[in-house]
C-alpha positions in Angstrom: 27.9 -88.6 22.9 26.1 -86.6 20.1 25.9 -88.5 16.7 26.3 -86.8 14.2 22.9 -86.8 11.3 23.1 -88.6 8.1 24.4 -87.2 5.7 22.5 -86.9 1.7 24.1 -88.8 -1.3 26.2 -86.4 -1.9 28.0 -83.1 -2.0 26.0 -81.7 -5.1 29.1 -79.0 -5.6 29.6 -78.9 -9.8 31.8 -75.9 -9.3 34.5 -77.8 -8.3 36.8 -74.7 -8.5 35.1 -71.9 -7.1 34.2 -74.3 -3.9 37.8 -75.1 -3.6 39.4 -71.6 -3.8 37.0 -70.9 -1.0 37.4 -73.6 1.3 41.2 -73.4 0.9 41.5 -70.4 2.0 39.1 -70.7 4.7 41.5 -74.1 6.0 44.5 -72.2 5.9 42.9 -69.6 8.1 41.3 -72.0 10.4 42.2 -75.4 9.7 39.1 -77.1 12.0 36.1 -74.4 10.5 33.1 -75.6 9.5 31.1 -74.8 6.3 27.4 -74.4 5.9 25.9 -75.0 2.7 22.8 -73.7 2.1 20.3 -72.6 -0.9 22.3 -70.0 -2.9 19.1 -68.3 -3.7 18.3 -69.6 -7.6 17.8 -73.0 -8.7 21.5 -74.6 -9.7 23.1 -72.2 -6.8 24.8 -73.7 -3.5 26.3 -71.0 -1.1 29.1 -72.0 1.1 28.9 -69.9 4.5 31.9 -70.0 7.1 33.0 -67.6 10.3 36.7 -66.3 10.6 38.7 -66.7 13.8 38.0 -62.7 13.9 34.2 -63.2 14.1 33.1 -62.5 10.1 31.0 -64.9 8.3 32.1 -65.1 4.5 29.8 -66.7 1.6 30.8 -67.5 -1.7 27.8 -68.9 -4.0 29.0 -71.4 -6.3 27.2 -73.6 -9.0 26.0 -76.7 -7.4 22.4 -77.9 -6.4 20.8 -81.0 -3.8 21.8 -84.6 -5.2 19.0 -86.3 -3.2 16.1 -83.8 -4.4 15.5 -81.9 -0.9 17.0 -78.3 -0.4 20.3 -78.3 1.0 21.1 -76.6 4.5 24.3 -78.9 6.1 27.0 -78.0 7.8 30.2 -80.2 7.4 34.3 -79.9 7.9 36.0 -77.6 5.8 39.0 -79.4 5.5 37.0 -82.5 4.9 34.8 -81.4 1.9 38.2 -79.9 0.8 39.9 -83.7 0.7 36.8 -85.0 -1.3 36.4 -82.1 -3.4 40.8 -82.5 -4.2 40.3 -86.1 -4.9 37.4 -85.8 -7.6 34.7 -87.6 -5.2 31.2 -86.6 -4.5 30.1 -88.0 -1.3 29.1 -85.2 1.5 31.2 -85.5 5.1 29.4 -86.6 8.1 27.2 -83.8 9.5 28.2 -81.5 12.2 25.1 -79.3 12.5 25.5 -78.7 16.0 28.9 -77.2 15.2 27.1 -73.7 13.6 26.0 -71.6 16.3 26.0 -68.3 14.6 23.0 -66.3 12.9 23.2 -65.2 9.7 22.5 -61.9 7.7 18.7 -61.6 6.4 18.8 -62.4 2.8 17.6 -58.6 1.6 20.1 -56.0 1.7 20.6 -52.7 0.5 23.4 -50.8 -1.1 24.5 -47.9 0.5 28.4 -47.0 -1.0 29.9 -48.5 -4.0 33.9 -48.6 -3.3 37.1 -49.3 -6.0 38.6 -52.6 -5.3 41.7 -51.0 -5.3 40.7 -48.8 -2.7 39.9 -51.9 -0.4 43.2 -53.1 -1.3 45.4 -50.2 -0.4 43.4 -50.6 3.2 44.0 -53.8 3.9 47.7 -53.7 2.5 48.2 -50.5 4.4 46.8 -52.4 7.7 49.1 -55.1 7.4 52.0 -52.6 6.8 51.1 -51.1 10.6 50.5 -54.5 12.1 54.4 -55.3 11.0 56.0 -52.0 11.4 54.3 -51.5 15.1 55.3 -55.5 16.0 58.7 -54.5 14.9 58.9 -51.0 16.5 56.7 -51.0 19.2 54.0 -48.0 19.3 55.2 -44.9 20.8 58.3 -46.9 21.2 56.7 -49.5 23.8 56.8 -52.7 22.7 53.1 -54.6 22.3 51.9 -57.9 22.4 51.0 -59.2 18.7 47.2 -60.0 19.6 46.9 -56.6 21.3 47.8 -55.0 17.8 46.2 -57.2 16.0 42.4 -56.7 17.6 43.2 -53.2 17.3 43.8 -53.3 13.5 40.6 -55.2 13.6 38.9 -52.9 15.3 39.4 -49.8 13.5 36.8 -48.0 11.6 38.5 -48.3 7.4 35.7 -47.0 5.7 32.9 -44.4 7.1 29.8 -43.9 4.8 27.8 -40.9 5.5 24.4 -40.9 3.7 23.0 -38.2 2.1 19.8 -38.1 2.0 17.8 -38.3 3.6 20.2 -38.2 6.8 20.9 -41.2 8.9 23.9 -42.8 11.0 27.4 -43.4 9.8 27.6 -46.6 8.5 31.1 -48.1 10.0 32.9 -50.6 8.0 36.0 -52.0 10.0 39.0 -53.5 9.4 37.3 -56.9 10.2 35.0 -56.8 7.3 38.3 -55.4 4.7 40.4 -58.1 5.6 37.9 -61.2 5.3 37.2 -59.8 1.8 40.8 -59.7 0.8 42.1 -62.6 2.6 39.2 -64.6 1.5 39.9 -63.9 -2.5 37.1 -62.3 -2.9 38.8 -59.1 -4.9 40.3 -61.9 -7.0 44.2 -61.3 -8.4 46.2 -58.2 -7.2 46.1 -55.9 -11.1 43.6 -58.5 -13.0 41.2 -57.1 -14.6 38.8 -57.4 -11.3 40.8 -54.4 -10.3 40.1 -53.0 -13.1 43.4 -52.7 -14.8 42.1 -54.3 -18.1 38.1 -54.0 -18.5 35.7 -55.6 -16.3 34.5 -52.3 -14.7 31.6 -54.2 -13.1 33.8 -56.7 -11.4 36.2 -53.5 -10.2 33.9 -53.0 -7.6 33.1 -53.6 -3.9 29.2 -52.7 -2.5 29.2 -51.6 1.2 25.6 -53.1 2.1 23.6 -52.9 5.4 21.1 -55.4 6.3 19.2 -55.0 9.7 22.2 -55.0 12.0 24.4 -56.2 9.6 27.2 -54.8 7.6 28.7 -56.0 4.7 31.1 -56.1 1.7 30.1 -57.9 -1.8 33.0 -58.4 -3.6 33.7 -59.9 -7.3 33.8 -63.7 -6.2 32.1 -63.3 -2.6 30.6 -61.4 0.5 32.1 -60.9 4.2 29.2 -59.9 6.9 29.7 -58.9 10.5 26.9 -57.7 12.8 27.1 -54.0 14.0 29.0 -53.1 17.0 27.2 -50.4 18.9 30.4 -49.6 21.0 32.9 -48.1 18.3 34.2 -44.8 18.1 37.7 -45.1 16.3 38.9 -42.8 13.7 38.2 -43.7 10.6 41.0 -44.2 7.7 38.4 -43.2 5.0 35.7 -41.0 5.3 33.0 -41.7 1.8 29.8 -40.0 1.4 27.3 -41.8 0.0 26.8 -40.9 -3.6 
């Protein structure tokens, strides 16, 4: 039987908040995830990384830092850091390294589209439309299985991004990648300001980055990552030059 490692003194999360929003919403999707929590990249920075049952990793970088003076690179149970985090304590759960397995993005990245947050919401609102409507209806009126539909959703190219210049290949954002940034918070309230119905331009926004193989969306409060298929040829919902 695999132990699992010691665990530090403590969590070292101070934003008790922003780690919670995260790791709720991350339970309710999958209530046995793990959560890696790694240097967020300046002093007084921890990032929380998880994966979603549809194969996106998500990262929210809250304020937090080592209690024991080492960098901090564990991963533990969501739901478990959740209870201590609910409950006001500051003791990290038992370690369950072994129970990441996935790589993550490289830490540089580069912008290539800048999108309205309200754009990615009306995607990902008008995806969950067809998922009900066609699991309701059928498609072509044949009924379909649920999963079926919903990898298909999944699957589908939402946002295309053809550079400029200099020319280069289509940068395909799917459905994946939308709905772990909505579903995740990361756009924050539906009309707050984020959205940029009062101020906060700056927050109104949603960067379509590449990095390596990697595609991803940076949102107001967080970033969802998935690793580029080679194998997709969908239609996209939204074609965006770059620029």
């Amino acid at each position: 039987m695999t132990r699992a490692a010691a665990s530090p003194a403590g969590h070292g999360l101070t934003g008790v908040a922003d780690a919670g929003a995260f790791l709720a919403r991350l339970v309710r999707l999958d209530p046995g995830a793990p959560v890696r929590l790694r240097p967020g990249g300046t002093p007084g920075r921890v990032s929380l990384w998880a994966r979603l049952p549809w194969q996106v990793l998500v990262v929210r970088t809250v304020a937090g830092g080592p209690t024991d003076g080492d960098a901090v690179d564990v991963t533990v149970d969501a739901a478990t850091l959740l209870a201590e985090l609910e409950r006001g304590g500051a003791a990290l759960p038992a370690r369950r390294d072994a129970q990441w397995r996935w790589p993550l993005p490289p830490a540089a990245s580069r912008p290539v589209e800048v999108l309205p947050s309200v754009e990615v919401r009306r995607v990902a609102d008008a995806a969950a439309g067809t998922l009900r409507e066609a699991s309701e209806q059928g498609v072509a009126g044949r009924a379909v299985g649920q999963r079926v539909l919903r990898d298909a959703l999944l699957d589908h190219v939402a946002v295309l991004v053809t550079p400029d210049a200099p020319p280069g290949p289509a940068v395909e954002v799917p459905q994946r990648l939308v709905q772990g940034l909505v579903r995740m918070g990361f756009l924050g309230p539906a009309g707050s300001a984020v959205d940029g119905a009062v101020g906060g331009r700056a927050r109104s926004e949603v960067q379509v980055r590449v990095a390596g193989r990697w595609v991803g969306l940076v949102g107001p409060y967080g970033a969802a990552w998935l690793q580029k298929a080679t194998d997709l040829a969908l239609t996209p919902l939204i074609t965006r030059p770059n620029g």
